[in-house]
C-alpha positions as CSV (number, residue, x, y, z in Angstrom):
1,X,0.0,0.0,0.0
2,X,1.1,3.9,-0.6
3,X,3.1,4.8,-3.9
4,X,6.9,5.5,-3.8
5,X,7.4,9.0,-2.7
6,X,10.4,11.6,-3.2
7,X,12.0,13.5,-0.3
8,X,14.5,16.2,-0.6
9,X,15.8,18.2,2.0
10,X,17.1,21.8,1.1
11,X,19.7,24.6,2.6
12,X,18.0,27.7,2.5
13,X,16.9,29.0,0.0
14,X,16.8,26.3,-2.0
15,X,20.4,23.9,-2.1
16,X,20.2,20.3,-2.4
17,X,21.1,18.8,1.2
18,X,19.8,15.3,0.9
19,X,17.5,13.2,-0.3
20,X,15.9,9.5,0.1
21,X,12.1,8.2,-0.9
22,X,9.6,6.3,0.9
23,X,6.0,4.9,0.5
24,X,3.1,7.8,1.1
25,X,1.1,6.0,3.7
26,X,-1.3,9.1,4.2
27,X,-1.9,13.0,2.5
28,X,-4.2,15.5,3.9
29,X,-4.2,19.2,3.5
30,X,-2.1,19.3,6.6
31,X,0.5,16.6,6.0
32,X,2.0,13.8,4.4
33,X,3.0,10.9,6.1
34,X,5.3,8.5,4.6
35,X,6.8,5.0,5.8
36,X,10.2,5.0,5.3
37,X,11.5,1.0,5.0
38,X,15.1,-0.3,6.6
39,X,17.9,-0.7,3.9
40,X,17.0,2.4,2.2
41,X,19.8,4.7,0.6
42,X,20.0,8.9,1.5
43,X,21.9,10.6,-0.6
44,X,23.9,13.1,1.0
45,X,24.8,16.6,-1.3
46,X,26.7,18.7,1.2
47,X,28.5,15.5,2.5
48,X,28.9,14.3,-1.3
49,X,28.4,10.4,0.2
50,X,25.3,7.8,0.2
51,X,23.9,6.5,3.5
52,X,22.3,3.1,4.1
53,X,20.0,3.9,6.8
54,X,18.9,0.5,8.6
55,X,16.5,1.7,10.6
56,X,12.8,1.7,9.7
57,X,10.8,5.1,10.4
58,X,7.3,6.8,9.9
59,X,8.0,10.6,8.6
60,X,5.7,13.8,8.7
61,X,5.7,16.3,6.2
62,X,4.0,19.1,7.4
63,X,2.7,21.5,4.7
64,X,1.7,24.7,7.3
65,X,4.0,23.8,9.6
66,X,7.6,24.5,10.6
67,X,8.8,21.0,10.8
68,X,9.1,17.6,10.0
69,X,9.1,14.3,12.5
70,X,10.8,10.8,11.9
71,X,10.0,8.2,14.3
72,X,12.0,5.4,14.7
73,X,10.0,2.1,15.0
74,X,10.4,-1.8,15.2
75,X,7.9,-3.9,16.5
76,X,5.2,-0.9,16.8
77,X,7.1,0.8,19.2
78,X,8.6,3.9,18.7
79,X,12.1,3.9,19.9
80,X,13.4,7.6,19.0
81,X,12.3,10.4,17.3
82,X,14.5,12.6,14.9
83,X,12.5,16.5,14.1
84,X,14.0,19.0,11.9
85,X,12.4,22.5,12.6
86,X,12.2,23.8,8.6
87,X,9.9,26.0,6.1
88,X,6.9,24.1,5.4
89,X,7.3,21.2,3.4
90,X,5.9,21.2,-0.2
91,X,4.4,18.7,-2.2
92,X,4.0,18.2,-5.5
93,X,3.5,15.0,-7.5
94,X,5.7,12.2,-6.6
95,X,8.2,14.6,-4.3
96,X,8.2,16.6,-0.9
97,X,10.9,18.7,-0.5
98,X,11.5,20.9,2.4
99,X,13.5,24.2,3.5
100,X,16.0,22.6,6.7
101,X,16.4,25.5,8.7
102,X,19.6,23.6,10.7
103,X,17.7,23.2,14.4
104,X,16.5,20.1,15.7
105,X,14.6,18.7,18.5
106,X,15.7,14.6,18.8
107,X,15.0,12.0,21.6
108,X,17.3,9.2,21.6
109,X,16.3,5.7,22.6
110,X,16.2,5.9,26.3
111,X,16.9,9.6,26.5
112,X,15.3,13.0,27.0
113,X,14.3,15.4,24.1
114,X,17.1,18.0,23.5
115,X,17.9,20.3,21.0
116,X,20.7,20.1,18.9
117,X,22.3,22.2,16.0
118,X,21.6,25.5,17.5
119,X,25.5,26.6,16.7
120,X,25.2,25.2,13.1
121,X,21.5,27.6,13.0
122,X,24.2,30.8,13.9
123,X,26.7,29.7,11.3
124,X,24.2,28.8,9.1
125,X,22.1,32.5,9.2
126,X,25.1,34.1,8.4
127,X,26.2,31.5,5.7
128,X,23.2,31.3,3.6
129,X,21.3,35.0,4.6
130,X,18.9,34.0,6.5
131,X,16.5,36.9,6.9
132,X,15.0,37.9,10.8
133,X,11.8,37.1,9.6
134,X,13.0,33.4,8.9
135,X,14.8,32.9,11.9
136,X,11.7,34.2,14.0
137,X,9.9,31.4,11.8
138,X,12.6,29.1,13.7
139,X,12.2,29.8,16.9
140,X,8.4,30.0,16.8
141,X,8.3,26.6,15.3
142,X,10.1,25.2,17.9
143,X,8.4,26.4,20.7
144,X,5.1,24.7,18.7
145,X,6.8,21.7,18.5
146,X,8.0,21.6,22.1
147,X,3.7,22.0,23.3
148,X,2.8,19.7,20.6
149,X,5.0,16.9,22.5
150,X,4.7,18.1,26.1
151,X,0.8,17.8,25.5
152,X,1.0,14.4,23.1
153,X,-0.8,16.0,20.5
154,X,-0.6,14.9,17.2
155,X,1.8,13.3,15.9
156,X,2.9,12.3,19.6
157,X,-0.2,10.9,20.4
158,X,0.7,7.3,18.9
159,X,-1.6,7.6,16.0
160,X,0.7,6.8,13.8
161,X,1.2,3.0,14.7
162,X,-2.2,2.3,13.9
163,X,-2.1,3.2,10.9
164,X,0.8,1.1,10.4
165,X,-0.6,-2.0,11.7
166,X,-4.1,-1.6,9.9
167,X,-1.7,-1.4,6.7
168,X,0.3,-4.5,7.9
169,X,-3.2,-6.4,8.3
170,X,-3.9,-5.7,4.9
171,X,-1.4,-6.6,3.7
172,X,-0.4,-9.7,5.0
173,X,-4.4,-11.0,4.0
């Protein structure tokens, strides 16, 4: 179930960062959510290398929202969750692609939610220009996110896995 799906992550404004695909479980006006299978390869621009990544994770594209959320799963759990705070993502046909704006709010397996990249969001505004309207995008998009999970709204409410395992019953009929 879900068609193969294009993701590209951008430097502002628009500089290829990386890139990797996916199947589009879900689209609303408000998101897209995408299943993102173990074994898969990201292609990494600004590192000029290819990544295996051998994890398995359910992804959130937000389309009026500043920021996307991986989940790490196995075995319907979710063991860690990776969010990149970022222009709203865009899609159109077969691709999202996003504006990384450098921040990010992770939890580790077994660990507490931090925020990391916050120097490489300084070097980065300088760097690529980023306007003070754009970095006040940042910083209010983090605090959003921060509620979102302190109050287990979606997508921290676990809604997710459902729709995984309705899609794994399907499938394996």
């Amino acid at each position: 179930m879900g068609h193969v799906i294009y993701m590209k992550s951008l430097k502002y404004p628009d500089i290829p960062h990386y890139e990797w695909k996916g199947r589009l479980l879900r689209k609303t006006s408000e998101y897209a959510m995408v299943l993102c299978e173990s074994g898969r390869e990201m292609k990494h621009h600004t590192k000029n290398t290819t990544f295996t990544i051998d994890v398995t994770s359910l992804e959130y594209f937000f389309l009026k929202e500043g920021y996307t959320v991986a989940m790490e799963i196995e075995e319907g759990k979710i063991l860690s969750y990776y969010c990149n705070i970022a222009m709203p993502s865009v899609l159109h046909g077969d691709q999202i692609s996003f504006v990384d704006l450098d921040l990010d709010l992770v939890k580790g397996r077994n660990a507490d939610w931090m925020i990391v990249d916050e120097d490489e969001f300084e070097s980065n505004s300088v760097k690529y220009g980023y306007p003070a309207e754009i970095k006040e995008y940042a910083l209010k998009s983090l605090d959003l996110l921060q509620k979102k999970i302190r109050e287990g709204l979606f997508p921290f409410d676990g809604s997710g896995l459902e729709v995984i395992e309705r899609i794994k019953s399907v499938e394996d009929k």
